[in-house]
C-alpha positions in Angstrom: -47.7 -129.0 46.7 -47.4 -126.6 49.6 -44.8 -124.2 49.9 -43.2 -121.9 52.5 -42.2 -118.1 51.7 -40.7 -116.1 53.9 -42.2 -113.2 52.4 -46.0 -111.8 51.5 -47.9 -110.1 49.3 -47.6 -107.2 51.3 -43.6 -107.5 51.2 -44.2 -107.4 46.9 -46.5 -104.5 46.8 -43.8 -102.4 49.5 -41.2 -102.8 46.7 -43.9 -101.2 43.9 -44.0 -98.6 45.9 -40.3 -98.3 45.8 -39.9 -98.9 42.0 -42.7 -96.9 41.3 -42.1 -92.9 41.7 -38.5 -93.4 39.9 -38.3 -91.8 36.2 -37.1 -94.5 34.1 -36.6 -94.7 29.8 -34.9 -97.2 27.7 -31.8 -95.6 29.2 -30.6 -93.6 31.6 -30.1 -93.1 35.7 -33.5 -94.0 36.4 -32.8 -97.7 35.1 -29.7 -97.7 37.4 -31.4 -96.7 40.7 -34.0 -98.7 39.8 -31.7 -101.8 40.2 -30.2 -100.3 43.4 -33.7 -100.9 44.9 -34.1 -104.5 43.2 -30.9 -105.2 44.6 -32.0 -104.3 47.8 -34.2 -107.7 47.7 -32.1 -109.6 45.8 -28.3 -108.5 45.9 -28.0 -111.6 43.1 -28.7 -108.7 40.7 -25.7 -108.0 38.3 -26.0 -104.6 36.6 -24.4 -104.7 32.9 -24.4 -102.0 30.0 -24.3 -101.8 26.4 -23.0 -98.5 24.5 -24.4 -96.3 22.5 -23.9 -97.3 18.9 -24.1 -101.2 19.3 -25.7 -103.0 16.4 -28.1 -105.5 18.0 -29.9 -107.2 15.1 -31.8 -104.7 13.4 -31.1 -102.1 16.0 -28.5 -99.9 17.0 -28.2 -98.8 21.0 -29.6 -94.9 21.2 -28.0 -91.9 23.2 -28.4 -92.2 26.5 -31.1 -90.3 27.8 -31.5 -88.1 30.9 -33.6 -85.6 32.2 -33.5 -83.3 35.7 -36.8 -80.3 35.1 -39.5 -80.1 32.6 -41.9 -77.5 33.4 -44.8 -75.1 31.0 -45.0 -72.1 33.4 -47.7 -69.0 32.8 -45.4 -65.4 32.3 -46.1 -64.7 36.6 -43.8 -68.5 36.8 -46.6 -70.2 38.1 -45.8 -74.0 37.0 -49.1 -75.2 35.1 -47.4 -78.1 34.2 -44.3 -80.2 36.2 -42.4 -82.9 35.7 -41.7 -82.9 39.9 -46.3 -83.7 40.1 -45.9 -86.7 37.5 -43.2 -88.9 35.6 -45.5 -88.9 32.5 -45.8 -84.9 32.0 -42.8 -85.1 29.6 -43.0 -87.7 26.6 -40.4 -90.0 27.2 -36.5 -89.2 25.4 -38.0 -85.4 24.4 -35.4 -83.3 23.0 -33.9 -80.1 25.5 -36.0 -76.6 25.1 -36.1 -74.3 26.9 -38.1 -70.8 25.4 -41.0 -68.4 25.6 -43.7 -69.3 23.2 -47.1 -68.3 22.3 -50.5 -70.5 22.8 -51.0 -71.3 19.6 -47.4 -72.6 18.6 -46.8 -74.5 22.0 -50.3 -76.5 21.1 -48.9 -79.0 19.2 -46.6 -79.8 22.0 -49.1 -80.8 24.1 -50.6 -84.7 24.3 -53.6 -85.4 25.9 -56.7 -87.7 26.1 -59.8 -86.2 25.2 -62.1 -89.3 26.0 -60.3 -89.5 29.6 -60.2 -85.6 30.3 -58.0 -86.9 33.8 -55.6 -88.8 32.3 -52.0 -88.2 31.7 -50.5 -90.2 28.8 -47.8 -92.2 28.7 -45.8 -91.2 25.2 -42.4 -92.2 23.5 -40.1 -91.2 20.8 -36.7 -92.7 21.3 -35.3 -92.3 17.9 -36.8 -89.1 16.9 -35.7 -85.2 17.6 -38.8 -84.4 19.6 -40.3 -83.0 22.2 -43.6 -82.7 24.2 -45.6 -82.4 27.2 -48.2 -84.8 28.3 -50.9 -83.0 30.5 -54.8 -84.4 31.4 -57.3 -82.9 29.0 -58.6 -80.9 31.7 -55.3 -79.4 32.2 -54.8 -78.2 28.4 -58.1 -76.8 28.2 -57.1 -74.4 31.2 -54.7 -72.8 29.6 -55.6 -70.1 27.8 -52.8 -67.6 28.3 -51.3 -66.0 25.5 -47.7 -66.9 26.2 -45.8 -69.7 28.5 -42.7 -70.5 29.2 -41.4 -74.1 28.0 -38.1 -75.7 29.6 -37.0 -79.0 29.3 -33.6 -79.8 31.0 -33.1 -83.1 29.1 -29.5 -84.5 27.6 -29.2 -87.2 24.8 -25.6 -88.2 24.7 -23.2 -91.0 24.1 -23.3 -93.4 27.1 -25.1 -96.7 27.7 -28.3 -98.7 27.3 -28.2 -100.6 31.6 -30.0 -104.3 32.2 -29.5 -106.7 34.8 -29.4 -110.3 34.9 -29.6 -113.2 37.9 -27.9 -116.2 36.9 -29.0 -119.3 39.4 -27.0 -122.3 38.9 -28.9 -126.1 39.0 -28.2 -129.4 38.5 -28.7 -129.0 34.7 -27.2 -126.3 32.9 -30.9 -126.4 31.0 -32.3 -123.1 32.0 -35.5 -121.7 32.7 -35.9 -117.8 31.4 -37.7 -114.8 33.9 -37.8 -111.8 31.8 -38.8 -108.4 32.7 -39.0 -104.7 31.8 -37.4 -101.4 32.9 -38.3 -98.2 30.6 -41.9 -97.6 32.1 -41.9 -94.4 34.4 -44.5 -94.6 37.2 -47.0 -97.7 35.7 -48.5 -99.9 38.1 -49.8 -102.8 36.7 -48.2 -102.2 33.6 -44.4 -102.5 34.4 -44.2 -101.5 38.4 -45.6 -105.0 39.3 -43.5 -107.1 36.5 -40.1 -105.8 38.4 -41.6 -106.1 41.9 -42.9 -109.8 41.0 -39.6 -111.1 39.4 -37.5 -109.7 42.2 -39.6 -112.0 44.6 -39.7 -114.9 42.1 -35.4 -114.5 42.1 -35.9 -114.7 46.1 -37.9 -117.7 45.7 -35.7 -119.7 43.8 -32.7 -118.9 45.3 -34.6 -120.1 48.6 -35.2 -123.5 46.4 -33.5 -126.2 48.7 -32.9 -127.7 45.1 -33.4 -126.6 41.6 -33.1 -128.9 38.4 -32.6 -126.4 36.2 -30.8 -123.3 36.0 -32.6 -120.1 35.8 -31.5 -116.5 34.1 -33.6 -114.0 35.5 -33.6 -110.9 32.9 -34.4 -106.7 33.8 -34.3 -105.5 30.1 -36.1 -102.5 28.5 -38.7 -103.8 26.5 -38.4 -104.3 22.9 -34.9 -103.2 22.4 -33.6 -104.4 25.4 -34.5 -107.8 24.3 -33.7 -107.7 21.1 -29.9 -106.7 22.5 -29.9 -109.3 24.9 -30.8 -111.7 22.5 -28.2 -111.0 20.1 -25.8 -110.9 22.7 -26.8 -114.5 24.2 -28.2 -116.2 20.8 -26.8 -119.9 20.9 -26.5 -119.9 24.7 -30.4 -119.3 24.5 -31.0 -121.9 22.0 -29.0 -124.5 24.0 -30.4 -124.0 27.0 -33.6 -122.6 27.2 -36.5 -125.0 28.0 -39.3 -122.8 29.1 -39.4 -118.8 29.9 -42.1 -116.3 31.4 -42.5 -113.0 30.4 -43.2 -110.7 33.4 -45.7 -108.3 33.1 -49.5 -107.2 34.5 -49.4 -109.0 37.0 -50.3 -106.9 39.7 -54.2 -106.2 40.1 -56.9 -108.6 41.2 -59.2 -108.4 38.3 -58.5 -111.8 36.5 -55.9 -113.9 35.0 -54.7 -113.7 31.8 -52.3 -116.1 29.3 -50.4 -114.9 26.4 -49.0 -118.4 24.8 -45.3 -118.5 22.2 -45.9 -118.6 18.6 -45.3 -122.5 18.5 -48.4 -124.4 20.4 -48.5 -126.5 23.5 -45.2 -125.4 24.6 -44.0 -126.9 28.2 -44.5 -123.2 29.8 -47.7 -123.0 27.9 -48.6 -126.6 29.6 -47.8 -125.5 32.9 -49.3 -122.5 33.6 -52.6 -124.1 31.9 -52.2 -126.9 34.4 -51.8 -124.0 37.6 -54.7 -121.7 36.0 -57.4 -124.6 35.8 -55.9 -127.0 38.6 -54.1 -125.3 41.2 -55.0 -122.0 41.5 -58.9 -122.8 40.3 -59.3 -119.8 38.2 -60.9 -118.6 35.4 -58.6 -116.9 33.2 -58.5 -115.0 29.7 -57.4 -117.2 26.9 -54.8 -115.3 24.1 -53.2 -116.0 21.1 -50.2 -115.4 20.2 -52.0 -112.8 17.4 -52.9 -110.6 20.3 -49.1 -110.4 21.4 -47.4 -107.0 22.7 -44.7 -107.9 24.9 -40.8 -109.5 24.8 -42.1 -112.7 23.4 -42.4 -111.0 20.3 -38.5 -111.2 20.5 -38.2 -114.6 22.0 -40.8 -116.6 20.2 -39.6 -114.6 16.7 -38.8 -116.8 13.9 -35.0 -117.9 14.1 -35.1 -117.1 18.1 -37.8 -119.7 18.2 -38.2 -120.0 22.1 -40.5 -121.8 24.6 -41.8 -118.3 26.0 -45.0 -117.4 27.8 -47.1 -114.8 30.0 -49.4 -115.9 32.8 -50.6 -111.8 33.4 -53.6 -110.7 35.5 -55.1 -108.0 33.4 -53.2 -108.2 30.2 -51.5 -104.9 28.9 -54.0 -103.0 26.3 -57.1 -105.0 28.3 -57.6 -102.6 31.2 -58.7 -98.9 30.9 -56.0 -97.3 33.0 -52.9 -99.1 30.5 -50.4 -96.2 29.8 -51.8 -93.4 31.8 -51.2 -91.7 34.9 -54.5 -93.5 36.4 -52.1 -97.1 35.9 -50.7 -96.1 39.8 -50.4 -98.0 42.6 -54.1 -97.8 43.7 -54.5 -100.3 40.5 -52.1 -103.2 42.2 -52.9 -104.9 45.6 -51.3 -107.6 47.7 -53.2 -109.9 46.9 -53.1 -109.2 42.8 -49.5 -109.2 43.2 -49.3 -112.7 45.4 -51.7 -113.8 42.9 -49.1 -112.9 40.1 -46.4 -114.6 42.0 -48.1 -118.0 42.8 -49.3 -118.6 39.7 -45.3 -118.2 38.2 -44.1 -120.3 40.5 -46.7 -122.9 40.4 -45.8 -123.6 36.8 -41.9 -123.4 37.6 -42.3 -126.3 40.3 -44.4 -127.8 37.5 -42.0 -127.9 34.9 -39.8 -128.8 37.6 -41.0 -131.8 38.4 -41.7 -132.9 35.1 -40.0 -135.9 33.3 -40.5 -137.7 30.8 -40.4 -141.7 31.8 -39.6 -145.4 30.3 -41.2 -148.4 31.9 -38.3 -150.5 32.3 -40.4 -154.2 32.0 -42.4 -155.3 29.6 -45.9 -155.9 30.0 -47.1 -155.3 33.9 -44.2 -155.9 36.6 -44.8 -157.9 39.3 -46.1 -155.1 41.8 -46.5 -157.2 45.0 -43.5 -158.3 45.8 -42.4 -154.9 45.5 -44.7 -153.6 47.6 -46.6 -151.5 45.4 -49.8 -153.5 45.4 -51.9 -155.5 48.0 -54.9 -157.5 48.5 -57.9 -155.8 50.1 -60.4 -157.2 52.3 -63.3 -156.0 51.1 -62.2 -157.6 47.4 -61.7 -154.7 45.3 -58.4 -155.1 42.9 -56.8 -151.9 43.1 -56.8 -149.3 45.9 -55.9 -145.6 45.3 -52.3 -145.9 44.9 -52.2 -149.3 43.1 -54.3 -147.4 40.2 -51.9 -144.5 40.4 -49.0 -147.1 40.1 -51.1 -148.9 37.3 -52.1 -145.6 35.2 -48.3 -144.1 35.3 -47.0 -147.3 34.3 -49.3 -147.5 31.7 -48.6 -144.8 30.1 -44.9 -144.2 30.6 -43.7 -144.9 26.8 -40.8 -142.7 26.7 -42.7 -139.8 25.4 -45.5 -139.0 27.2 -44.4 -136.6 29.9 -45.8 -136.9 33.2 -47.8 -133.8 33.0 -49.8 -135.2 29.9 -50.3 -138.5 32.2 -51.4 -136.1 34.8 -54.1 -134.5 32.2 -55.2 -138.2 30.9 -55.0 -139.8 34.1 -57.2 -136.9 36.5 -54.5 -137.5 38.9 -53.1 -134.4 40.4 -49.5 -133.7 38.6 -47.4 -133.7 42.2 -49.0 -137.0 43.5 -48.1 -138.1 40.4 -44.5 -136.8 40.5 -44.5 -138.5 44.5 -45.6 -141.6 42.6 -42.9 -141.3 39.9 -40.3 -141.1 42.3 -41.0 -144.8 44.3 -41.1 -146.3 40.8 -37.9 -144.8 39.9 -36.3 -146.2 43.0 -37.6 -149.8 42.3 -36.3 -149.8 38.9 -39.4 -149.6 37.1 -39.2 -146.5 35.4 -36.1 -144.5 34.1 -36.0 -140.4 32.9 -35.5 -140.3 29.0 -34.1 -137.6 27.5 -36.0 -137.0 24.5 -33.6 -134.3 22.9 -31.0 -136.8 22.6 -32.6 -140.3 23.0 -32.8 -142.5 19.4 -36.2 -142.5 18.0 -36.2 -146.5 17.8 -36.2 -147.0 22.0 -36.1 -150.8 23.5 -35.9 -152.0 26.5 
């Protein structure tokens, strides 16, 4: 299947570098400018909030969150450390301070990485009354003054926890899920790319001349943003959800990667398999769900129960930059981030496209009068189409989909679907829908 985008790789990676230099938390202004930009690309975005103090499951929605200066400055005011030089200098949701202290009792304030002396780390504590700087190894061992001074200008207050959702209609109200996250502060690979990808995948489907299903495109912070929009949209999930991708990693050009749901062989699961090994052609890293560490822990949980997936480059925890300062943009590329795009939207027009189909005669139909079969001069019994004809009709039971006739058969899944289509119009094959259909089917 070949399609046309009026956008590039190049168009994805100049969004990163939008999305990436903006402070963001699980709440706060950074999550609303950072829809401002996404809606720059895809004005479809809705922004919503949900205030401080909702029960969501297990959770309740924190404070909101916001900071303007954080700073360690030697007693001349020379800034050693500043929040202005990197996002990740302040551990994300730290508590205000601002105060002159010695060496000794600022130490403990101070997060680094010892085994990467030029990394920044990327630290959280939403729901604790903390504070601290995050600094490169090198950094901390440089200061050896006897006093600094230590300001934060944060404020944790009542307000709101911000997500954004794309709701694209279909002909079926069944709905395919996007999900991504919004509470990583200046992360390429790990979050930067996730938001840039979706925003292109919304463009893409909206550009769809027509969809089957209905799609609900999802910026969330991760975790608890999930888990809130979850409880907020529980049965409507359940009803409608038939397949959903988890947008993450998906940025570099290192490999592919694919985190399956908790429940096996799911359709999304299928799909992207299918794209990975078929389409695309590419060697990729093979999960389990026991190695999860994204939203599908939410929408695969046990209750939720949802058809959810990750096709990622290099997965989250895999790659040596993951939640430092050296994750920046120098770790995506175009082509990592078309990569990340394709291989999406290769499994959406697979999932698509699928059906499951009834033969509506028994035994072989009568193909030639139809059309669908001819005698060859050379005395061979089937040419290339009559076989495909043959093997989908041969296997078209009512519950064998047609991308498990595509894996048995060899025959690639959107000839197949081409294929489906004629039989469909000569009455030889109908769509079952095997959520409602009665086990006992006849003809």
């Amino acid at each position: 299947m070949t399609t046309e985008f009026s956008f590039s790789g190049a168009d994805i990676f100049a969004l990163a570098e939008k999305l990436f230099p903006l402070h963001r938390s699980i709440t706060g202004n950074g999550v609303r400018r950072t829809h401002d930009v996404i809606q720059k690309v895809v004005p479809e975005l809705v922004t919503r909030e949900i205030p401080s103090g909702t029960k969501c499951f297990d959770w309740t929605i924190p404070n909101e969150w916001n900071i303007t200066e954080a700073y360690i400055a030697n007693m001349e005011g020379e800034r050693i450390v500043d929040l202005v030089d990197n996002n990740l200098h302040v551990m994300s949701y730290s508590s205000p301070v601002d105060d002159v202290m010695d060496r000794d009792a600022l130490m403990p304030h101070l997060i680094s990485l010892p085994d990467m002396p030029d990394a920044i780390p990327f630290v959280t504590s939403y729901f604790d009354d903390r504070w601290a700087f995050c600094l490169t190894e090198n950094q901390k061992r440089s200061m050896r003054d006897d006093k600094y001074r230590v300001v934060i200008r944060s404020t944790l207050a009542p307000g709101s926890m911000t997500y954004g959702e794309i709701q694209i209609p279909g002909d079926s109200k069944e709905e395919i899920l996007i999900h991504t996250y919004t509470c990583h502060p200046s992360m390429g690979n790990n979050e930067t790319s996730g938001m840039a990808v979706t925003a292109y995948l919304a463009r893409a489907i909206l550009d769809m001349p027509r969809r089957h299903y209905s799609y609900r495109i999802v910026y969330v912070p991760e975790t608890i943003g999930a888990v809130a929009y979850i409880s907020l949209n529980l049965e409507t999930l359940r009803k409608r959800i038939v397949a959903g991708f988890i947008m993450t990693c998906v940025g570099d050009d290192r490999t592919y990667s694919l985190m399956p749901s908790r429940q096996a062989e799911t359709l999304p699961e299928r799909a992207a398999r299918y794209v990975l090994e078929n389409i695309l052609q590419v060697p990729y890293d093979d999960y389990t769900y026991l190695d999860r560490g994204s939203d599908e822990r939410q929408y695969c949980a046990p209750g939720v129960d949802l058809p959810v997936v990750s096709i990622m480059r290099s997965k989250y925890g895999t790659y040596p930059e993951y939640h430092t300062s050296l994750d920046d943009l120098s770790v995506l590329s175009a082509d990592g981030l078309w990569g990340g795009f394709l291989a999406t939207f290769q499994a959406i027009q697979v999932i698509e496209r699928n059906e499951t189909l009834a033969a509506t005669v028994l035994c072989e139909p009568w193909l030639s009068p139809r059309g669908l079969r001819a005698p060859l001069a050379d005395g061979k019994f089937l040419d290339d189409f009559s076989k495909k004809v043959s093997h989908l009709l041969a296997y078209s039971d009512g519950e064998t989909d047609l991308l498990a006739i595509s894996t048995i058969t060899k025959i690639p899944f959107f000839e197949l679907a081409l294929v489906a289509e004629i039989l469909k119009e000569q009455d030889l094959l109908r769509p079952v829908d095997k959520r409602t259909r009665s086990q006992n089917q006849s003809f």
